[in-house]
KOLMAR-348117 format. One record per residue: residue number from 1; x, y, z of N, C-alpha, C, CB in turn. Coordinates in pm, 1 decimal. Glycine has a CB too. Layout:
<sites>
{NUM {X Y Z} {X Y Z} {X Y Z} {X Y Z}},
...
</sites>
This chain:
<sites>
{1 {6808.7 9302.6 11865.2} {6868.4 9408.7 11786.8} {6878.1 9361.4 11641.7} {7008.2 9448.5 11843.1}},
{2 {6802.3 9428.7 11507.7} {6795.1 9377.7 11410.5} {6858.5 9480.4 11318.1} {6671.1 9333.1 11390.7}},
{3 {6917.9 9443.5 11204.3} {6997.0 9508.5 11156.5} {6877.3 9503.8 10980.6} {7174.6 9433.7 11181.3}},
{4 {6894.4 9663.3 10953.1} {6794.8 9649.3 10803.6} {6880.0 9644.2 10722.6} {6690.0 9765.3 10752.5}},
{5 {6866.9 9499.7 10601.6} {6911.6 9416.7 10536.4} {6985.8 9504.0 10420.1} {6807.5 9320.4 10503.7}},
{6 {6944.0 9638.4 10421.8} {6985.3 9730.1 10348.1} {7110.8 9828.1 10351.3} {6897.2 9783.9 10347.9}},
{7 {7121.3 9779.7 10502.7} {7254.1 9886.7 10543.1} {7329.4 9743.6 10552.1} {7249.6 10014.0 10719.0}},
{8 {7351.2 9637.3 10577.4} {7399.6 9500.3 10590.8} {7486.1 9475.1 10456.5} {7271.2 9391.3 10609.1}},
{9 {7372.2 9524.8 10323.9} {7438.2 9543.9 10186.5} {7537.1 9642.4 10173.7} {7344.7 9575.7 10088.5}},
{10 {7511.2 9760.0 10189.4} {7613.9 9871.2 10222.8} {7721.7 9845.0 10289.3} {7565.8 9967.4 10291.2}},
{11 {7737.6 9859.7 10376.8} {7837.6 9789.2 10470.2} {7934.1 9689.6 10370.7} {7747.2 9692.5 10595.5}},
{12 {7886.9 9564.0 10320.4} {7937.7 9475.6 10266.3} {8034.6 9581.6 10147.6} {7819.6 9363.5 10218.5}},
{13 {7928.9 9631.0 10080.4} {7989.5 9744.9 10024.9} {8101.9 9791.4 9987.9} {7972.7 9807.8 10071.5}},
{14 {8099.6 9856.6 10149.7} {8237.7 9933.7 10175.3} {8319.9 9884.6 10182.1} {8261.2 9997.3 10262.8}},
{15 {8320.2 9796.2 10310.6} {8447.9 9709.3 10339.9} {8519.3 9601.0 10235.7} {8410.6 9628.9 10457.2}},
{16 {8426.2 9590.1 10150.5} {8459.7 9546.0 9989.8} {8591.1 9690.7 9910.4} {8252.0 9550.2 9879.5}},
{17 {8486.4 9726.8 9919.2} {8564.2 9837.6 9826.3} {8683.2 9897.5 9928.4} {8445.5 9978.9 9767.9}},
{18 {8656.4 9960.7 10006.3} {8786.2 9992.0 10062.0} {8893.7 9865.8 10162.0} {8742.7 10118.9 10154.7}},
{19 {8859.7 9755.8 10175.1} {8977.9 9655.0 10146.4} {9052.9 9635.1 10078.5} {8967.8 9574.2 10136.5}},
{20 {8987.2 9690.8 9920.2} {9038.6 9682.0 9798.8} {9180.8 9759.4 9777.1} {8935.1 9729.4 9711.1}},
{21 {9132.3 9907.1 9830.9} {9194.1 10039.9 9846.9} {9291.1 9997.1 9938.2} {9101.9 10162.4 9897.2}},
{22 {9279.7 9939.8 10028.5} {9387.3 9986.5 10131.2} {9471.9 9837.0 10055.0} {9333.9 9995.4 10347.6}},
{23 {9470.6 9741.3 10019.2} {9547.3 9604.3 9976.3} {9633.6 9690.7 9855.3} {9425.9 9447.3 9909.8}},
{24 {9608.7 9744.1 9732.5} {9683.1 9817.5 9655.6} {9721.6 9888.0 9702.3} {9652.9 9858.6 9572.6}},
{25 {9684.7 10038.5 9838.3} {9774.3 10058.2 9843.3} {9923.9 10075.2 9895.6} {9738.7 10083.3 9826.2}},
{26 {9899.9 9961.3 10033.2} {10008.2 9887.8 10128.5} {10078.1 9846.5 9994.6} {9951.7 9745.0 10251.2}},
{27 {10029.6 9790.6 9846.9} {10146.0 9733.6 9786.1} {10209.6 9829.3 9728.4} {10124.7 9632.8 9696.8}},
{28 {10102.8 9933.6 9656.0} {10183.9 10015.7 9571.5} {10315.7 10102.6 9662.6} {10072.3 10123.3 9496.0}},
{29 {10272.5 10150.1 9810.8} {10343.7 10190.5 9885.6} {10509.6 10099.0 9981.8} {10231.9 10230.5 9953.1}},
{30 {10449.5 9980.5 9918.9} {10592.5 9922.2 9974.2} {10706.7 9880.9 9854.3} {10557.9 9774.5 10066.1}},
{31 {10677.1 9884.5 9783.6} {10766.1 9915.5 9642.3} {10797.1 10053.0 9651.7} {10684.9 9889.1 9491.2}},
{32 {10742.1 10102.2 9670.6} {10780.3 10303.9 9648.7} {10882.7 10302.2 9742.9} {10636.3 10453.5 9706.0}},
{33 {10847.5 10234.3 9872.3} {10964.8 10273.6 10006.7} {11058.7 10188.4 9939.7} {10929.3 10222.6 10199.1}},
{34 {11020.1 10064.7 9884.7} {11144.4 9980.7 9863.6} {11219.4 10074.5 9756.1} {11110.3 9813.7 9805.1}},
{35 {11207.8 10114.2 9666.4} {11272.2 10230.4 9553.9} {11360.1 10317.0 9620.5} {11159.4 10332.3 9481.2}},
{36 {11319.6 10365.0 9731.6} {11395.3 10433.1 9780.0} {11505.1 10407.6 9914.8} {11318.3 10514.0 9789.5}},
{37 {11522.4 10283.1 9894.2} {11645.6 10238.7 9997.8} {11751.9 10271.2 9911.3} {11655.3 10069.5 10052.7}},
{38 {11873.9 10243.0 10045.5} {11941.9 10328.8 10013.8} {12111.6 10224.0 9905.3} {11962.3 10422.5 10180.7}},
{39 {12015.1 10085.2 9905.1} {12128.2 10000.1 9815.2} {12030.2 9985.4 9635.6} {12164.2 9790.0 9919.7}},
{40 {11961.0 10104.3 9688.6} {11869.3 10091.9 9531.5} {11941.3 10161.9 9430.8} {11706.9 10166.8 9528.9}},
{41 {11979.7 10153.9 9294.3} {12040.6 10230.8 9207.8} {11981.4 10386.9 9163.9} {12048.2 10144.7 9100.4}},
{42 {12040.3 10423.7 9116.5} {12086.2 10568.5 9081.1} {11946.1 10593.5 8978.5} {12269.6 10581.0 8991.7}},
{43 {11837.1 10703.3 8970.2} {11781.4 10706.4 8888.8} {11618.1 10643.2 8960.1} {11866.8 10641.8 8780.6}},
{44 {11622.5 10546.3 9057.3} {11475.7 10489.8 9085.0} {11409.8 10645.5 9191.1} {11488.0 10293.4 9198.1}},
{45 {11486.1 10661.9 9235.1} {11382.6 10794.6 9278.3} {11276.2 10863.9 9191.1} {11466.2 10911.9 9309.4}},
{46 {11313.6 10861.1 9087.7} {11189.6 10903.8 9060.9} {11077.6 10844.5 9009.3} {11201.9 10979.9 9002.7}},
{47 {11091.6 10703.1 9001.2} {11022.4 10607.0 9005.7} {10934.2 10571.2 9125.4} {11096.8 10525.7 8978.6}},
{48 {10988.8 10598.7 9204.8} {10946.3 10563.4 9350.0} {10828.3 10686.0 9372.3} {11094.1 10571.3 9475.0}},
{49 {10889.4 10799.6 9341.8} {10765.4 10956.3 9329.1} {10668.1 10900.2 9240.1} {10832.9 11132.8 9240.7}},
{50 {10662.8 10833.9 9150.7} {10560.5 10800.8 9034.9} {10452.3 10706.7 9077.8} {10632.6 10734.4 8910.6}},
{51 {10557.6 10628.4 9162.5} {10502.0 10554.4 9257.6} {10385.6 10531.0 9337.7} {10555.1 10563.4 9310.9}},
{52 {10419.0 10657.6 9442.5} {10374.0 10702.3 9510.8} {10250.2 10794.9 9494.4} {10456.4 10731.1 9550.5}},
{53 {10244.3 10838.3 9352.0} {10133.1 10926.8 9313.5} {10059.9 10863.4 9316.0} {10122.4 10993.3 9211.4}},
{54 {10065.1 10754.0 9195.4} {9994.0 10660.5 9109.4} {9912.1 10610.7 9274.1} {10112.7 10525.1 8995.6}},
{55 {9984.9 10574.1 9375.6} {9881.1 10526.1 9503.0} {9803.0 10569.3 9529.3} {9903.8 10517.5 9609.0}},
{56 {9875.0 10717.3 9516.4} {9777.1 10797.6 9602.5} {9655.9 10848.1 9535.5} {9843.8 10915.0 9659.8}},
{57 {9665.5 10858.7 9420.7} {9579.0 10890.9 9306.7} {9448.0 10770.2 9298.5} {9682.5 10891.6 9160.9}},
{58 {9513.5 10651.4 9310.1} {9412.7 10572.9 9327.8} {9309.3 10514.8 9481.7} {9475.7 10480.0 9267.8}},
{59 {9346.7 10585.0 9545.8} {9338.8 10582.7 9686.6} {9238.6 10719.2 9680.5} {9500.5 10590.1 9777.6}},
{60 {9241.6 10812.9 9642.8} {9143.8 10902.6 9621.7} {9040.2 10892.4 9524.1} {9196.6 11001.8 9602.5}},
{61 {9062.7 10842.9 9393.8} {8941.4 10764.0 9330.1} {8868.5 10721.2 9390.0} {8955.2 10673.1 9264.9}},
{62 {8890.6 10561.8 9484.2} {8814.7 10474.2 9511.8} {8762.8 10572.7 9631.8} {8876.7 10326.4 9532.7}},
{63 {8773.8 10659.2 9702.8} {8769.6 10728.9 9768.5} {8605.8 10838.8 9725.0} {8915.6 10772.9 9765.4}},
{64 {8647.6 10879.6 9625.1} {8569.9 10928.6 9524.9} {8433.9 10814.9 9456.7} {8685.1 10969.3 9414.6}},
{65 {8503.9 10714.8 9460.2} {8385.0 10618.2 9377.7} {8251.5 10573.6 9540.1} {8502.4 10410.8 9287.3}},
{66 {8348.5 10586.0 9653.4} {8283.6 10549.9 9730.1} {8161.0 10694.5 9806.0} {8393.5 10477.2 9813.1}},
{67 {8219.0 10722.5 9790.2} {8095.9 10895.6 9806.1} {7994.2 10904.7 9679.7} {8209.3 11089.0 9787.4}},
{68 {8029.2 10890.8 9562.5} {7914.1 10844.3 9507.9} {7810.3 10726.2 9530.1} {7948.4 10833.9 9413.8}},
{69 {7879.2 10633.4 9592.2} {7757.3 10510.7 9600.4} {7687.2 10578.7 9725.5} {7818.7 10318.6 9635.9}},
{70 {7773.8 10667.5 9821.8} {7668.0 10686.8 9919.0} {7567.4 10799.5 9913.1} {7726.8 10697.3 10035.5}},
{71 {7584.7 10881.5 9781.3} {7494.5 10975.8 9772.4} {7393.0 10910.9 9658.8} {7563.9 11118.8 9739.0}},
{72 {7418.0 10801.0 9577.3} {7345.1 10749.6 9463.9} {7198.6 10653.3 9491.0} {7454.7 10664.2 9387.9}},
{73 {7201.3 10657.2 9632.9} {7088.4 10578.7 9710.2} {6965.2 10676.1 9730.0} {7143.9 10523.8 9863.8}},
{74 {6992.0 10797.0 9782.7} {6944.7 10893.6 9814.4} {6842.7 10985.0 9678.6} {7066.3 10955.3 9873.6}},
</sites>
């Protein structure tokens, strides 16, 4: 069973890039939860929402960057 050296690159790829994605955003997301405990001061809530965008925002980029590499072969 041989694998073409081309999808081997791809692959590497992905799991590159979205390792990336998911490592920022386990962090950006555990600061956001941490913001919102409940011995956190007055005012981080909405820090924690800003937070939480900013993740998610970048979590759909790379998301986005990665659908282009797979249509940019083609």
């Amino acid at each position: 069973m041989n694998v073409e050296p081309e999808f081997g690159r791809i692959l590497l790829r992905v799991v590159l890039v979205g390792g990336t994605i998911m490592v920022i955003g386990a962090t950006g997301l555990f600061f956001a939860l941490r913001a919102f405990s409940p011995a956190a001061k007055k005012g981080s809530d909405f820090r924690a929402v800003v937070i939480v965008i900013a993740v998610l925002a970048v979590v759909m980029v790379g998301c986005f960057v990665l659908l282009i590499f797979s249509y940019s072969k083609r």
